[in-house]
SEBAKE-490317 format. One record per residue (C-alpha): residue number from 1; residue in three letters; x, y, z. Coordinates in steps of 0.25 Angstrom, whole numbers, plus 5000, padded with zeros to 4 digits. Each point is the difference from the previous one (the first is absolute). Example, Ala and Ser with C-alpha at 12.3 -4.5 7.8 and 13.67 -1.06 7.14 Angstrom:
% SEBAKE-490317
DRENMAR seq type east north   up
DRENMAR   1  ALA 5049  4982 5031
DRENMAR   2  SER 5006  5014 4998
This chain:
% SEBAKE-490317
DRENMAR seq type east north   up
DRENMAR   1  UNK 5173  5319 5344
DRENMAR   2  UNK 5008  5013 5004
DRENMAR   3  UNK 5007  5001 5012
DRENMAR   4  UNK 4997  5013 5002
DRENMAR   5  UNK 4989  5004 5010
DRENMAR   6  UNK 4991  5012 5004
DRENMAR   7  UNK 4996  5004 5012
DRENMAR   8  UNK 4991  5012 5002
DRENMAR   9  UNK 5003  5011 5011
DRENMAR  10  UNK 4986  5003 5007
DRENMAR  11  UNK 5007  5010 5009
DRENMAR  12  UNK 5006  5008 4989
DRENMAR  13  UNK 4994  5012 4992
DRENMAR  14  UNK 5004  5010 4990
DRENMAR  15  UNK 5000  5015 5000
DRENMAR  16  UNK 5000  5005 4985
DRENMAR  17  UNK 5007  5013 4998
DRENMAR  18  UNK 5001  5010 4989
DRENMAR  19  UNK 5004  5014 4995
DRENMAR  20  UNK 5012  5007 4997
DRENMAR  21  UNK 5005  5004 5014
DRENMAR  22  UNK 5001  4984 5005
DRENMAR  23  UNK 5014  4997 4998
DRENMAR  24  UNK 5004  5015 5008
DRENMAR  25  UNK 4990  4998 5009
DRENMAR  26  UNK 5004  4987 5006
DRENMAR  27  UNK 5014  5001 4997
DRENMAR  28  UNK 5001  5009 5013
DRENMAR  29  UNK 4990  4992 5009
DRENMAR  30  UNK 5006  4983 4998
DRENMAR  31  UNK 5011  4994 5002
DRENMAR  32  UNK 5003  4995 4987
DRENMAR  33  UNK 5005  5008 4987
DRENMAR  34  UNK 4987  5000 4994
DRENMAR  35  UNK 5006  5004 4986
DRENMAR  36  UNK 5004  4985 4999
DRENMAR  37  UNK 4988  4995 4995
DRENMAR  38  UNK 4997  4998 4989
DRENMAR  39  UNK 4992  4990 4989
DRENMAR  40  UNK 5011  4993 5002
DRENMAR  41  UNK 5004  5002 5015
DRENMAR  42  UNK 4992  4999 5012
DRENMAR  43  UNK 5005  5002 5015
DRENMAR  44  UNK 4996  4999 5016
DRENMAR  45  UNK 5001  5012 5009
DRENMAR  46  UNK 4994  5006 5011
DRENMAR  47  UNK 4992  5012 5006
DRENMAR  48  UNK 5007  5003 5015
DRENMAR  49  UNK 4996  5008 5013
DRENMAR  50  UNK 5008  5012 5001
DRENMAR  51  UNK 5009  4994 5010
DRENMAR  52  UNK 5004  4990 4990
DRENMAR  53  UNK 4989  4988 5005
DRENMAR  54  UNK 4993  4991 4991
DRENMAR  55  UNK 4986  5003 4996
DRENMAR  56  UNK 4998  4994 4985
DRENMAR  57  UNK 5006  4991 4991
DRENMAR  58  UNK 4997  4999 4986
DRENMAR  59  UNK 5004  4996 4984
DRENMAR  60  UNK 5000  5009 4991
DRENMAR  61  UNK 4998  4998 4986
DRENMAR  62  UNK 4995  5008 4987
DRENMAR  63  UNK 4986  4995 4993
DRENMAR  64  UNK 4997  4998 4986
DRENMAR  65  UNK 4992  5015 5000
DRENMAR  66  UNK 5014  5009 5004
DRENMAR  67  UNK 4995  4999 5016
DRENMAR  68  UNK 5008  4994 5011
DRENMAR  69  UNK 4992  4990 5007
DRENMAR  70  UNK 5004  4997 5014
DRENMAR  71  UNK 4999  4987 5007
DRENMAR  72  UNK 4998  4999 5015
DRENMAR  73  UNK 4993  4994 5011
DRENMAR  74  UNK 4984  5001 4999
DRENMAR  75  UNK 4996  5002 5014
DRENMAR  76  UNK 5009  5013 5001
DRENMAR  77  UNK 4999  5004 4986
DRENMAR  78  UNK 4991  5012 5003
DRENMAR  79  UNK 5009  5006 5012
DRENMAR  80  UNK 5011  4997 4990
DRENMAR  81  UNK 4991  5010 4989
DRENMAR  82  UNK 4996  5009 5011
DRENMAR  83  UNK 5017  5002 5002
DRENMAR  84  UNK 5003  5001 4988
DRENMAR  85  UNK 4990  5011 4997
DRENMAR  86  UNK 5005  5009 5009
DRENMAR  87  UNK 5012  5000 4995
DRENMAR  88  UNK 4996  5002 4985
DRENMAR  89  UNK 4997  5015 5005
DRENMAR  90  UNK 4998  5007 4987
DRENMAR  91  UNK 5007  4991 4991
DRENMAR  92  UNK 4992  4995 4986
DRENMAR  93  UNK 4997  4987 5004
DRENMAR  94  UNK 4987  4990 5003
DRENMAR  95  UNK 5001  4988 5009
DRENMAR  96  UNK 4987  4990 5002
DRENMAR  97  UNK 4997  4989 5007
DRENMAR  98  UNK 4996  4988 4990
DRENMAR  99  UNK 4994  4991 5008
DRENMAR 100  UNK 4996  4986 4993
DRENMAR 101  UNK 5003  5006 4987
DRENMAR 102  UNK 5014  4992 5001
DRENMAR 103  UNK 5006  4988 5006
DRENMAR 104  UNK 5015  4999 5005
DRENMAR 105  UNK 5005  4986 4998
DRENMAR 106  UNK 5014  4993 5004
DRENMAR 107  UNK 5007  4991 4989
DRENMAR 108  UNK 5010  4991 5004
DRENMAR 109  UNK 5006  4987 4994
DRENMAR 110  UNK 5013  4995 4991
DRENMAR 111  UNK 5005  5008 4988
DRENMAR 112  UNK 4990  5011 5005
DRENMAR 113  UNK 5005  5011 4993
DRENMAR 114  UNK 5003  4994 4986
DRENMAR 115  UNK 4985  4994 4999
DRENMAR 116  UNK 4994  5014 5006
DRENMAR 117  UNK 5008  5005 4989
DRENMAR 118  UNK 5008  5009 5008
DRENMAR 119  UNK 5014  5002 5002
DRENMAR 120  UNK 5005  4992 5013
DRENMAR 121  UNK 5004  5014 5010
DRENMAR 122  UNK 4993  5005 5009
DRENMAR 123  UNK 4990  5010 4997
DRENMAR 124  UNK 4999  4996 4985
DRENMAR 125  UNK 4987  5004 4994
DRENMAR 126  UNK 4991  4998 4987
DRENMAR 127  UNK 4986  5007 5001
DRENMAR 128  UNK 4988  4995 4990
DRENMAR 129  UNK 4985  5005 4998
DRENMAR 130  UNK 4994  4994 5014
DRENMAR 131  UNK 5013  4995 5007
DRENMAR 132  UNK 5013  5005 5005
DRENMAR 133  UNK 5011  4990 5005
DRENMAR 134  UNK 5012  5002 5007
DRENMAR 135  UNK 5010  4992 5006
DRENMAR 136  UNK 5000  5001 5016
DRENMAR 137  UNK 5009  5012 5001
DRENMAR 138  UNK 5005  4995 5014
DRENMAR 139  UNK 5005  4986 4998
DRENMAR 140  UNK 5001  4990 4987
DRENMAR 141  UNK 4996  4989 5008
DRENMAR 142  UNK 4988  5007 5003
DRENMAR 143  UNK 4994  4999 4985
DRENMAR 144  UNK 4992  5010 4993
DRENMAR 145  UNK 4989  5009 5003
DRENMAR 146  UNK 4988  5004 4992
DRENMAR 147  UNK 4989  5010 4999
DRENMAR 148  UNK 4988  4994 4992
DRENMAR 149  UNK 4987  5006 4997
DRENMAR 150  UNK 4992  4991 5008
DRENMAR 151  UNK 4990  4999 4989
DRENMAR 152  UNK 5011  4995 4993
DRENMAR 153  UNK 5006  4991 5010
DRENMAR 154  UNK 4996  4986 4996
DRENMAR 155  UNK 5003  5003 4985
DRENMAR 156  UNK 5015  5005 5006
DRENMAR 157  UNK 5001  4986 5009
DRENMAR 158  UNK 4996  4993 4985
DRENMAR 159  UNK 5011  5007 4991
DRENMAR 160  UNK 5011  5000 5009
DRENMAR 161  UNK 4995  4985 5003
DRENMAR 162  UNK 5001  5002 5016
DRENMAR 163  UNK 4995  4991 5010
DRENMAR 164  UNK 4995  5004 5012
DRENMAR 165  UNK 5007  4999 5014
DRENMAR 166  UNK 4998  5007 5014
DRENMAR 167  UNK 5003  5011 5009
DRENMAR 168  UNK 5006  4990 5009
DRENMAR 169  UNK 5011  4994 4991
DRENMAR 170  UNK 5001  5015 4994
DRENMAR 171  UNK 5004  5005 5015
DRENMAR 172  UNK 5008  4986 5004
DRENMAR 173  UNK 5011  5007 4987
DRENMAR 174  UNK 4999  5012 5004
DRENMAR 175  UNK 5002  4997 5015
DRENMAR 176  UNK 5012  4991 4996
DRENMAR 177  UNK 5008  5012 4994
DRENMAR 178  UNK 4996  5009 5012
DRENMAR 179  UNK 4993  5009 4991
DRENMAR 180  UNK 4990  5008 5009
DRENMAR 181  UNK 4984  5004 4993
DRENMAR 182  UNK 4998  5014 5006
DRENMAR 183  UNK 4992  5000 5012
DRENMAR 184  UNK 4998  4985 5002
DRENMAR 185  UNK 5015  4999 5004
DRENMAR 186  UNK 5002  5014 5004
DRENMAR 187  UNK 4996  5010 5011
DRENMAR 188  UNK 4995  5013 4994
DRENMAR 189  UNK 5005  5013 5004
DRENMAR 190  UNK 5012  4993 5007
DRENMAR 191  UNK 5007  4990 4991
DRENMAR 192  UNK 5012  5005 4996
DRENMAR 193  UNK 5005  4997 4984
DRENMAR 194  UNK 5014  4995 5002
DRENMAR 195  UNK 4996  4992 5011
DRENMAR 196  UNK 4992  4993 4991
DRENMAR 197  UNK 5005  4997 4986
DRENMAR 198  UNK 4996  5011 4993
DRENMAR 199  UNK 5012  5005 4996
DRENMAR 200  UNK 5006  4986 4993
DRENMAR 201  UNK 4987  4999 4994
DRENMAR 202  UNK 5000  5011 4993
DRENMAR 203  UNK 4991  5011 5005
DRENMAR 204  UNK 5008  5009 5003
DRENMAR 205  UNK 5009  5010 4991
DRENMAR 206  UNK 5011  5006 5006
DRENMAR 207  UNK 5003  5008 4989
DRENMAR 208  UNK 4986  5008 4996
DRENMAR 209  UNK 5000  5011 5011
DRENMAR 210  UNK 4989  5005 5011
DRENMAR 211  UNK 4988  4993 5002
DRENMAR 212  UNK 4992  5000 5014
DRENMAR 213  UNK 5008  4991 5011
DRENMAR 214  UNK 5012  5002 4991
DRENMAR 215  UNK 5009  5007 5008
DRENMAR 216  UNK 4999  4988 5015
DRENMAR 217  UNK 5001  4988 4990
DRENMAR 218  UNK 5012  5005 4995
DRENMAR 219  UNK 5005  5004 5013
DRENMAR 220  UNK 4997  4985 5003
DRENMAR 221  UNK 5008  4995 4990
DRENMAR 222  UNK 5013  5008 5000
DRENMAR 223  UNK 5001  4998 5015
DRENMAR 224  UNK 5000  4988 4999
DRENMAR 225  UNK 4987  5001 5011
DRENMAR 226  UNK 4993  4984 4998
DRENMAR 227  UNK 5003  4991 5010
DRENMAR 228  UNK 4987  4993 4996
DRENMAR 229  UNK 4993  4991 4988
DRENMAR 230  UNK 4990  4994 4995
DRENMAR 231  UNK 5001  4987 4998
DRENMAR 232  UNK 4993  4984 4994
DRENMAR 233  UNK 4999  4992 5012
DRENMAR 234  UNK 4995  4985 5003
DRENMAR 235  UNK 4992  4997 5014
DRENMAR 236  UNK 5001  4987 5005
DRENMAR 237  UNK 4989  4999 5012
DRENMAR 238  UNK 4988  5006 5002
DRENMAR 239  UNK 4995  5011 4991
DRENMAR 240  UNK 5003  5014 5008
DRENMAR 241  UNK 4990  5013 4998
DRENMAR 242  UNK 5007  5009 4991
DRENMAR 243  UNK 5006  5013 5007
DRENMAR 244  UNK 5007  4989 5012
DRENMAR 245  UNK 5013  5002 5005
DRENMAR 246  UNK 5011  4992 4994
DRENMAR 247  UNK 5013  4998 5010
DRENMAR 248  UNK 5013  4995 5002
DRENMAR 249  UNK 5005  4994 5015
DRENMAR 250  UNK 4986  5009 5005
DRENMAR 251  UNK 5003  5013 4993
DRENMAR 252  UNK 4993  5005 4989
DRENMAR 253  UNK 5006  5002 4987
DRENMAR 254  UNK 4989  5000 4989
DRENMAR 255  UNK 4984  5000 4998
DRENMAR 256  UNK 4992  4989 4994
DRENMAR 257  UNK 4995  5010 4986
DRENMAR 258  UNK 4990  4989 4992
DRENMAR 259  UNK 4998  4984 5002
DRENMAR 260  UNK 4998  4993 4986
DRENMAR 261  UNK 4998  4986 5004
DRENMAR 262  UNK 5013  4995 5009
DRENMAR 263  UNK 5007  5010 4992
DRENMAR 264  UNK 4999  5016 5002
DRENMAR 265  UNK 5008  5012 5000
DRENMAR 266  UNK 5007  5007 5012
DRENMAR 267  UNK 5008  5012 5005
DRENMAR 268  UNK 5012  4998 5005
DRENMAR 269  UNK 5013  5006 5006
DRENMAR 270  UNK 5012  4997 4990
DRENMAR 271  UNK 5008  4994 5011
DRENMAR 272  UNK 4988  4988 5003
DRENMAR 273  UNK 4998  4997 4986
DRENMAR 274  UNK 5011  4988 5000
DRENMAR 275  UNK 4995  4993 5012
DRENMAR 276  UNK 4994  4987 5001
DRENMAR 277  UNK 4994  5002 5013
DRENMAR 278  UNK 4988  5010 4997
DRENMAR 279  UNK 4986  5001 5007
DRENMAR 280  UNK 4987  5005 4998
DRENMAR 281  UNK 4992  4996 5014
DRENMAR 282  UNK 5002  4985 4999
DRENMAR 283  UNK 5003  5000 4986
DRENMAR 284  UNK 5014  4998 4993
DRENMAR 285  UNK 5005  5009 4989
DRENMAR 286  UNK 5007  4998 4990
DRENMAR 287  UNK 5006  5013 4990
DRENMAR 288  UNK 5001  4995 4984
DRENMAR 289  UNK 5011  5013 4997
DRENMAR 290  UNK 4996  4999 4985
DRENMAR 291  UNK 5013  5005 4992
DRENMAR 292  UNK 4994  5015 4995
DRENMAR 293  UNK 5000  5004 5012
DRENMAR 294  UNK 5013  5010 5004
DRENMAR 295  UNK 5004  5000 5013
DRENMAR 296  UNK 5013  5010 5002
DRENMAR 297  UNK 5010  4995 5009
């Protein structure tokens, strides 16, 4: 029996993209160097509030028709479109809600890569008739992602000889790592990137020029401005409401973002990250710093 299991993203959705313009037109609107993707290469970026605040995270990858296709979180998928739009201005380009037409799914398991048939990197790609697959282009750990026609899916889960798991053991990795999933873990229009491990995880290019929020995200990283981060964090105690305080000797120094179980993620201030005398209410709190997280000193 393969050890490699499938588990399909209910809350995700895909926009398909297509014309000449795309790769200029969101080259100057994400965070990410959009001419990175390729059949080969796919990436995770960002659409930001002019001040430099999260609004959107997504993956980016190229489809088997030439298009891009982008993967993102369902419920907010049409403000996403409605955003995107109003920056595409005059630019030859189409971009469309598909709906059911496909369904994302998470791939995670042993030897991943080499039984996906794809290289083991991040981002790594291979597009076929009705699927596209990509390694997670945050984290190894993370597995693969995949974009299946959904009246293809149960033929895909046959031939790449998946079984199937859960959200829940999905998100008990993810929140291992401390890898956040958009606006489950973040606060829209007033997460800040760096504070959250955008920038280790690879959705950010520092390289590629102006895109909208550009100009305060560098401004955050070359002054050195975080004094806070997102981090995995175990709860011992009764299970807090997301959004409470989380203190040290009575002072706050962190929020409570999402509770997964006794584990969750959490903000908080740098210097409170190493002590073992955390609380969330009557709750003990616990940081797991994972190791791709930089912390400058």
């Amino acid at each position: 029996m393969s050890e490699l299991r499938v588990i399909p993203l209910q809350h995700r959705t895909v926009i398909k993209l297509e014309g000449e313009d795309l790769i200029p037109f969101l080259q100057g609107v994400v965070t990410q160097d959009v001419t990175k993707v390729t059949s080969e290469n796919s990436v995770w970026s960002a659409l930001l509030t002019a001040q430099g605040k999260f609004l959107h995270e997504f993956f980016i990858t190229l489809n088997s028709q030439g298009g891009l296709f982008i993967d993102c979180e369902k419920d907010r998928a049409p403000d996403l479109l409605r955003r995107l739009k109003l920056y595409k201005m005059r630019s030859k380009a189409s971009l469309d809600l598909t709906g059911d037409e496909y369904t994302v799914v998470a791939i995670i398991g042993k030897n991943l890569a080499q039984a996906l048939h794809l290289e083991d990197k991040k981002g790594a790609s291979r597009n076929s008739q009705n699927s596209t697959i990509y390694m997670d282009p945050r984290h190894l750990k993370l597995g693969a992602r995949a974009i299946v026609l959904t009246d293809h899916l149960s033929t895909f889960i046959k031939e790449q000889d998946l079984q199937n798991a859960t959200l829940e053991e999905y998100d008990n990795l993810r929140i291992s790592l401390g890898i956040p999933d958009g606006s489950r873990d973040l606060e829209v229009e007033k997460s800040i990137l760096l504070e959250n491990g955008f920038n280790e995880l690879g959705a950010i290019d520092w390289d590629k020029g102006c895109y909208i929020g550009q100009e305060l995200t560098a401004r955050t990283k070359y002054r050195a401005l975080i004094k806070k981060r997102l981090v995995p964090v175990t709860l011992t105690g009764p299970t807090p409401e997301i959004g409470t305080d989380i203190t040290l000797n009575g002072k706050n120094v962190g929020i409570l973002r999402s509770v997964y179980g006794q584990a969750g993620l959490a903000t908080l201030r740098i210097d409170a990250i190493g002590s073992d005398q955390l609380l969330c209410q009557d709750t003990n709190v616990t940081p797991d710093m994972p190791d791709w997280i930089e912390i400058a000193s």
